[in-house]
C-alpha positions in Angstrom: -27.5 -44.1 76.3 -30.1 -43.2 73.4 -30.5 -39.6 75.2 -26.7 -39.2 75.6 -26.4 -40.1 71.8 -28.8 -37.7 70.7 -28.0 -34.8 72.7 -24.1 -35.2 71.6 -24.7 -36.1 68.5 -26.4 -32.3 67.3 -23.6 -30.8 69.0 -21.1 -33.3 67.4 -22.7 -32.2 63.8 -22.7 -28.4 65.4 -18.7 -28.5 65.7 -17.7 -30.2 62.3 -19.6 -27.7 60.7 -18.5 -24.3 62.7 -14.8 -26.0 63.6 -14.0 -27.3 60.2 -15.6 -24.3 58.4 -12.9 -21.8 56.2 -11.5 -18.9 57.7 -13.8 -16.0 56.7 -10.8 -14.3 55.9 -9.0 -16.5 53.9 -12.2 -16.6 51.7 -12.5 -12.8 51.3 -8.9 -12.7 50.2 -9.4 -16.2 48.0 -12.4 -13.9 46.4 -11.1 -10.9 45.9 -8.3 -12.7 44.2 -10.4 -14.2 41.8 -11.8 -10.9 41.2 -9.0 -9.6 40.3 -7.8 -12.4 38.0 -11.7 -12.5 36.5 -11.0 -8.3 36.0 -7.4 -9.1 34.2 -9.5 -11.5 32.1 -12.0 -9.1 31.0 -9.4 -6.1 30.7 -7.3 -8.6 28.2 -10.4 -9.4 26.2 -11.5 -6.0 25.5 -7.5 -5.0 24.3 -7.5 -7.7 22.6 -10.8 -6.7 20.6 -9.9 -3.3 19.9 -6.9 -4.8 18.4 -8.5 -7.1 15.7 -11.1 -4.3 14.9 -8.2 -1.9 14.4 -5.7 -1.6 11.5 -2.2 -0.3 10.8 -2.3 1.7 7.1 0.7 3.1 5.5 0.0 6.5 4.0 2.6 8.7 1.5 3.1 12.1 2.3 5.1 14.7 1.0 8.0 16.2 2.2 10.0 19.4 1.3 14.0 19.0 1.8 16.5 21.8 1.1 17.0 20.3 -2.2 13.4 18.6 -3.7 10.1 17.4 -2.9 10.0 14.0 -1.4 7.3 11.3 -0.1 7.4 10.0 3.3 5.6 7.3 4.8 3.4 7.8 8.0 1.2 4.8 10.0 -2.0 5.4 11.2 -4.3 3.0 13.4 -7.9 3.1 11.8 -10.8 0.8 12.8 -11.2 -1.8 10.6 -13.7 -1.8 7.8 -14.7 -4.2 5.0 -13.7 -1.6 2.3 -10.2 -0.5 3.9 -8.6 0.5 0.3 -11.2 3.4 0.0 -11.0 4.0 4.0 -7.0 4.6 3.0 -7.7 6.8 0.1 -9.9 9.1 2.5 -7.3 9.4 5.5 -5.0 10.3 2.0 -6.8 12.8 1.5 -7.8 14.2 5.2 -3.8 14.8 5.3 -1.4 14.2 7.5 -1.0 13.9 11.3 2.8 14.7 11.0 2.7 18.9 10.1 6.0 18.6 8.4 4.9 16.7 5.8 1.4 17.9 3.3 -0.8 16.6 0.9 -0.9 17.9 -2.4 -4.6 16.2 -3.3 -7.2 19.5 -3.0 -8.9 18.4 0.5 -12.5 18.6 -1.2 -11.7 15.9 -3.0 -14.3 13.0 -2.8 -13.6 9.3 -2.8 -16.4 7.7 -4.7 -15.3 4.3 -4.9 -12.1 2.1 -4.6 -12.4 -1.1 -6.8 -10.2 -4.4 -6.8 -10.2 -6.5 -9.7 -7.2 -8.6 -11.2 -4.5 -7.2 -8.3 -5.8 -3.7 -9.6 -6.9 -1.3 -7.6 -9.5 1.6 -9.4 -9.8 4.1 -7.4 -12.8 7.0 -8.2 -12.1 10.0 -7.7 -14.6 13.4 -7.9 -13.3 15.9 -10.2 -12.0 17.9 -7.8 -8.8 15.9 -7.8 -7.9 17.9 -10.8 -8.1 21.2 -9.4 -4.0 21.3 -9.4 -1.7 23.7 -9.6 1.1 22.0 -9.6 4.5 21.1 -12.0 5.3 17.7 -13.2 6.7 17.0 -9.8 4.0 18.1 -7.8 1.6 15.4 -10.5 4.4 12.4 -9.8 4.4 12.9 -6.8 0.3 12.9 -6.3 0.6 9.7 -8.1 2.7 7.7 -6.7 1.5 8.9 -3.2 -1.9 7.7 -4.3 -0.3 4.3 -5.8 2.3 3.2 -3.0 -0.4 3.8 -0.1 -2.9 1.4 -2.3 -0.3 -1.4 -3.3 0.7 -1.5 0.4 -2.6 -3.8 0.7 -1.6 -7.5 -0.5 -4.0 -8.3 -3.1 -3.3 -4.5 -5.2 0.0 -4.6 -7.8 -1.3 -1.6 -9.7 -3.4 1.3 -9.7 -6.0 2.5 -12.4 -6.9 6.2 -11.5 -10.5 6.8 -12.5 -12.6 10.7 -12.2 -16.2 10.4 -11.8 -15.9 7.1 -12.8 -14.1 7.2 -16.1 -10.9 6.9 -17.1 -8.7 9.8 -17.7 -5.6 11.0 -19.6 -4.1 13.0 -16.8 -4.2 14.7 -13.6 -2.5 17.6 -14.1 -1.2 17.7 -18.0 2.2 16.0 -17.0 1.9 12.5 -16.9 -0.4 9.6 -18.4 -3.0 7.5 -16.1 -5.0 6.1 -19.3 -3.3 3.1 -18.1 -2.4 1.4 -14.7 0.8 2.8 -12.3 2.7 0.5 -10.6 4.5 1.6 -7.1 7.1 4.1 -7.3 9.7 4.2 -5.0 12.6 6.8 -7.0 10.3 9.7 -4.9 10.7 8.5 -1.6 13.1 10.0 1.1 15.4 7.4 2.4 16.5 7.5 5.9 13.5 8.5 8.1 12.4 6.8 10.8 9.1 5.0 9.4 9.2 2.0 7.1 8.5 2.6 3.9 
């Protein structure tokens, strides 16, 4: 009986092992499967990266109508950085994506700082800013393009425009920036299709 025993007894073992065992191709699909839900995983991870070391910035361009000179909002999606109000004075400058719509601020103008202090924003311009040849319009508008793309950030109310780090009277001869400019919405064009 012992030799009956252990001659069935391997086979016995032999069977539960190879008769109860998974379908070899229920695991491949189980696996690939899993794969595919470990790939979605990884796929939302690295969107949802990019998106928290991106940013949205509002920038104010200007626009020319039949009747006047205008400024227009436009978004663009930079990466973030710690000083983003300077990044957005740059991308000001660089000009816009839209070719409808220009910047007035002479392109080898240089950013050399952007300040916050007290909800104002003091951004330092190179002298180059000044290299204008433009009206009174052509100044407000540079102006409040400059201040409504800076108070869109939350902790800026107002904007003190320095040049090589000191403050000036003017840009242009038209209007006074000894002190600091608040947004200025009466030289926006209503009724486009970004928000202002």
């Amino acid at each position: 009986m012992k030799k009956i025993i252990l001659i069935l007894l391997p086979l016995i073992i032999l069977l539960s092992v190879f008769g109860c065992a998974p379908d070899t191709k229920e695991l491949s699909s189980k696996n690939q499967a899993l794969q595919k839900k470990v790939s979605d995983l990884e796929q939302q991870l690295k969107t949802a990266k990019e998106q928290s070391e991106n940013e949205q910035i509002t920038l104010y361009y200007v626009k020319e109508t039949y009747t006047d000179f205008y400024l227009v909002p436009e978004l663009r999606t930079v990466r973030r950085q710690p000083d983003m109000p300077k990044l957005a004075m740059e991308e000001l400058i660089k000009g816009p994506s839209d070719k409808s719509l220009e910047s007035l601020i002479p392109e080898d103008t240089k950013v050399n700082s952007v300040k916050v202090k007290d909800f104002i924003a003091y951004p330092d311009f190179s002298s180059e800013i000044t290299r204008l040849s433009v009206g009174g319009k052509g100044e407000a508008l540079i102006l409040a393009s400059i201040a409504n793309t800076l108070i869109k950030f939350p902790e800026i109310e107002k904007v003190q425009i320095l040049i090589d780090g000191k403050q000036a009277e003017t840009l242009a001869g038209h209007y006074d920036i000894s002190k600091p400019i608040g947004r200025n919405d009466t030289v926006l064009l209503l009724n486009t299709n970004t928000s202002a």
